[in-house]
Structure formats: C-alpha cells, structure tokens
BAFI-3210 file (N, C-alpha, C; in Angstrom, 3 decimals, decimal comma, padded with zeros to 6 digits):
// residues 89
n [1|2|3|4|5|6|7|8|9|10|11|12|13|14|15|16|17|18|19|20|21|22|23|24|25|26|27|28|29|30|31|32|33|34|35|36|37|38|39|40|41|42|43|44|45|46|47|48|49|50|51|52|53|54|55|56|57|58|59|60|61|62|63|64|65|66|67|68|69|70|71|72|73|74|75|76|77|78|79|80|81|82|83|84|85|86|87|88|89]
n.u [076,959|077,002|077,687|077,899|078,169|079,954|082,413|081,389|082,598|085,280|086,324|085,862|086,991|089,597|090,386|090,660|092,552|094,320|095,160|095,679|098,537|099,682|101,510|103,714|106,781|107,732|109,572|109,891|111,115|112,530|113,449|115,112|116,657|116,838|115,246|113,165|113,136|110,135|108,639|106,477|108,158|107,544|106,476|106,948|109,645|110,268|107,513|106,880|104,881|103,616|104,469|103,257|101,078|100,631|100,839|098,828|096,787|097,923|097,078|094,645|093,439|093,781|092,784|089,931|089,357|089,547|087,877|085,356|085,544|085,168|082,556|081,135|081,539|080,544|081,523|082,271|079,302|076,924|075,257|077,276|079,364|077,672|077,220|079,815|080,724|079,016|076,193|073,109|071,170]
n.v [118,789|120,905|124,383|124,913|122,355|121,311|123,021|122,302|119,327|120,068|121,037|119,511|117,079|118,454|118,975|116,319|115,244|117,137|116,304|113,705|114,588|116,188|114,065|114,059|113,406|114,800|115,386|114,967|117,152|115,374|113,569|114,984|115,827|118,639|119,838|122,212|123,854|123,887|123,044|120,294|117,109|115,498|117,425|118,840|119,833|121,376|122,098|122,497|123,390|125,549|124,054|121,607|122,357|123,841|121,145|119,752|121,423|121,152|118,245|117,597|119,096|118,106|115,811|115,938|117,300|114,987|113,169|114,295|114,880|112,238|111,685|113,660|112,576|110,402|107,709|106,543|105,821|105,945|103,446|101,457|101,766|100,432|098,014|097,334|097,080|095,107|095,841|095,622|096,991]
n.w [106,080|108,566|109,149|111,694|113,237|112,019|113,272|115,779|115,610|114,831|117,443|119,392|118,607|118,443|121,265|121,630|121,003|121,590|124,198|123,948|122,788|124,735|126,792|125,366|125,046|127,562|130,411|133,650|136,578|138,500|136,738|135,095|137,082|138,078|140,543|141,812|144,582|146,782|144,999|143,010|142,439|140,144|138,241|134,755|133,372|130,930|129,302|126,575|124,993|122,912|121,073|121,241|120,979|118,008|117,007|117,746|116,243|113,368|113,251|114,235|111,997|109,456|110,376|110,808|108,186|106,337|107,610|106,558|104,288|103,492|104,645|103,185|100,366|100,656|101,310|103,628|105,368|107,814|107,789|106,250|108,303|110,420|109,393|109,145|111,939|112,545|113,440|114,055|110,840]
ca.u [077,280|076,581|078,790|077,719|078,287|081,895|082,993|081,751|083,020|086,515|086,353|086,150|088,682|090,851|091,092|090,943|093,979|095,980|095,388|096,940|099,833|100,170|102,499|105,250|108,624|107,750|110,876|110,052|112,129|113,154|114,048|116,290|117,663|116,784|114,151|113,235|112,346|109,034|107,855|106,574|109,364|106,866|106,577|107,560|110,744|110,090|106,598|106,674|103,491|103,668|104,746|102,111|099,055|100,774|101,054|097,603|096,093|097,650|096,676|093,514|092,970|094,266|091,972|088,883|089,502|089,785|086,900|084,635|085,720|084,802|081,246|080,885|081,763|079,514|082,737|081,768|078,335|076,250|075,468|078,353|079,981|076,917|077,898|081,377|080,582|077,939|074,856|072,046|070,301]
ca.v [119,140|122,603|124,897|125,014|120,725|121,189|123,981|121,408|118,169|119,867|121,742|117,917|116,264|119,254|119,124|115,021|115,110|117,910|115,160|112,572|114,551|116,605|113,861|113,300|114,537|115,350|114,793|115,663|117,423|114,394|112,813|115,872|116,123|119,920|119,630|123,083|123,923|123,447|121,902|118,626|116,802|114,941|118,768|118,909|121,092|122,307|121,085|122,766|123,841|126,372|123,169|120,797|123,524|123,603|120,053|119,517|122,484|120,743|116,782|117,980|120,337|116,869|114,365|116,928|117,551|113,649|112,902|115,346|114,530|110,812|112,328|114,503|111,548|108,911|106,778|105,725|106,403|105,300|102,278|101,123|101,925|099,890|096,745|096,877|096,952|094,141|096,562|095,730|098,485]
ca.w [107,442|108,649|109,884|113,272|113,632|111,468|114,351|117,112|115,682|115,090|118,775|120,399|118,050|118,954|122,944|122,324|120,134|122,859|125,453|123,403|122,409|126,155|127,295|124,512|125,347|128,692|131,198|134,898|137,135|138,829|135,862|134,503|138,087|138,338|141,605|142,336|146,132|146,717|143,350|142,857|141,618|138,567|137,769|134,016|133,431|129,818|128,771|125,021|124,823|121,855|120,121|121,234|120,393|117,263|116,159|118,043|115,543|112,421|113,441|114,542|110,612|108,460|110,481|110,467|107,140|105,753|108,140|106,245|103,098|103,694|105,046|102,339|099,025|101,276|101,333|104,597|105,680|108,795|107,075|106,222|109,491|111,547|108,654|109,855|113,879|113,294|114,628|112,688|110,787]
c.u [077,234|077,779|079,586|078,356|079,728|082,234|082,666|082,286|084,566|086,836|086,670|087,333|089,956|091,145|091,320|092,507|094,812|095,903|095,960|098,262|100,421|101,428|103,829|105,946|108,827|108,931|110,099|110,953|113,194|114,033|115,528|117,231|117,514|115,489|114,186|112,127|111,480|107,578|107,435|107,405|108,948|106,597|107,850|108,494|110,843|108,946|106,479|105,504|102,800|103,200|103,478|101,220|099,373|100,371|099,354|096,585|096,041|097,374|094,935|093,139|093,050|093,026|090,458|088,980|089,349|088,126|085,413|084,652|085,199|083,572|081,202|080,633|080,586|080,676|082,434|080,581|077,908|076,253|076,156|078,897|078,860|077,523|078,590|081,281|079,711|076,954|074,056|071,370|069,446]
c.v [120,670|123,255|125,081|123,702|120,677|121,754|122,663|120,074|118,310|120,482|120,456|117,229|117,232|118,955|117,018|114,389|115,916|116,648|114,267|113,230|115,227|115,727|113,421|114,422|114,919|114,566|115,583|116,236|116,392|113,626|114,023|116,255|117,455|120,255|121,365|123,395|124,445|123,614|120,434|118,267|116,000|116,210|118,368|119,920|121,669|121,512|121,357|123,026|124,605|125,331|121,966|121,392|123,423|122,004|119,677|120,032|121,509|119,208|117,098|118,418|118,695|115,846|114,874|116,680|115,749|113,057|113,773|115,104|112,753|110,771|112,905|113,395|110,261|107,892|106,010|106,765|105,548|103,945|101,371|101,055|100,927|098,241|096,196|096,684|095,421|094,757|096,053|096,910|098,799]
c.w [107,545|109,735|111,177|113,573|113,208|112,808|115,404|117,079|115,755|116,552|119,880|119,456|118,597|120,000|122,731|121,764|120,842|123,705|125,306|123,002|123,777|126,253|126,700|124,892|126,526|129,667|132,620|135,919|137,824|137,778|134,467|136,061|138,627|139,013|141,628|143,900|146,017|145,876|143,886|141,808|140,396|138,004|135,770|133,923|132,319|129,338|127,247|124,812|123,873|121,132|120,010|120,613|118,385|116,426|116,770|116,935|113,891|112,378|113,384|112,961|109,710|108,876|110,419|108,831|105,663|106,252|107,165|104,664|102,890|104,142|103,891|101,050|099,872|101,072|102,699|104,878|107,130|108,948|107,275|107,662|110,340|110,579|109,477|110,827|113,907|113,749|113,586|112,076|110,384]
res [x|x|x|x|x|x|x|x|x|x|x|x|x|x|x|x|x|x|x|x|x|x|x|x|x|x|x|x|x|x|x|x|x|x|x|x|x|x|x|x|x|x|x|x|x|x|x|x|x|x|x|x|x|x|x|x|x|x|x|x|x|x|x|x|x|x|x|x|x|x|x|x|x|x|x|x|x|x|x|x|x|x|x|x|x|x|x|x|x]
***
C-alpha cells in the first residue's frame, strides 16, 4: 500500500468513525433543563469535542493500523473476502 492510499484510507475511516462517536454522551438542553433564549432546545449543552477528536484519532490509529496489518500478512485478501460474501471470482 502506498503512502498516498494509507493517508486516504485512514482520512475516510477517520471522519466515518467521528460520526459514529459525535453522538455519545450528548444531553440536549432540554434534557439538562438549561434552555437558553433563543437556542434550539435539541442544542447540545456540553458536546465534548476535544474528547471525541481524541478518541476518534485513537479508534481511527488501532483499526487503520490492524486493517493494514491484515493487508500487509495477506490474512485476508480480496479473495478470501469475495469467498466469504459469496461473489464469485
């Protein structure tokens, strides 16, 4: 795999892994009670966001990293992977 294809395969696992973790923990104003005039009251009231980029950065580095290594040993290959689905090949 070349450097260029590593950088864009972990660049899409990255934003698809913030999107799955974006909504944990999230409380909306409504639901902490603390509406502020004129907010929308589904408005999150502390979204953590440091914390997400974080845990996004190292989920994202581990599953890159396993993924690549499993590409790299031919542990799963094309192949293999069309087997398992049933595609013919």
């Amino acid at each position: 795999m070349s450097i260029t294809t590593a950088i864009a395969v972990y660049f899409v696992l990255w934003w698809v892994v913030l999107f799955a973790v974006l909504p944990w923990g999230v409380r909306s104003q409504e639901e902490s009670g603390e509406v502020v005039p004129g907010t929308d009251p589904g408005a999150p009231t502390f979204p953590a966001l440091w914390r997400k980029l974080m845990w996004t950065t190292i989920s994202s580095g581990i599953m890159f990293v396993l993924g690549a290594l499993l590409f790299r040993y031919q542990i799963v290959t094309l192949e293999s992977l069309a087997r398992w689905l049933g595609v013919p090949w």
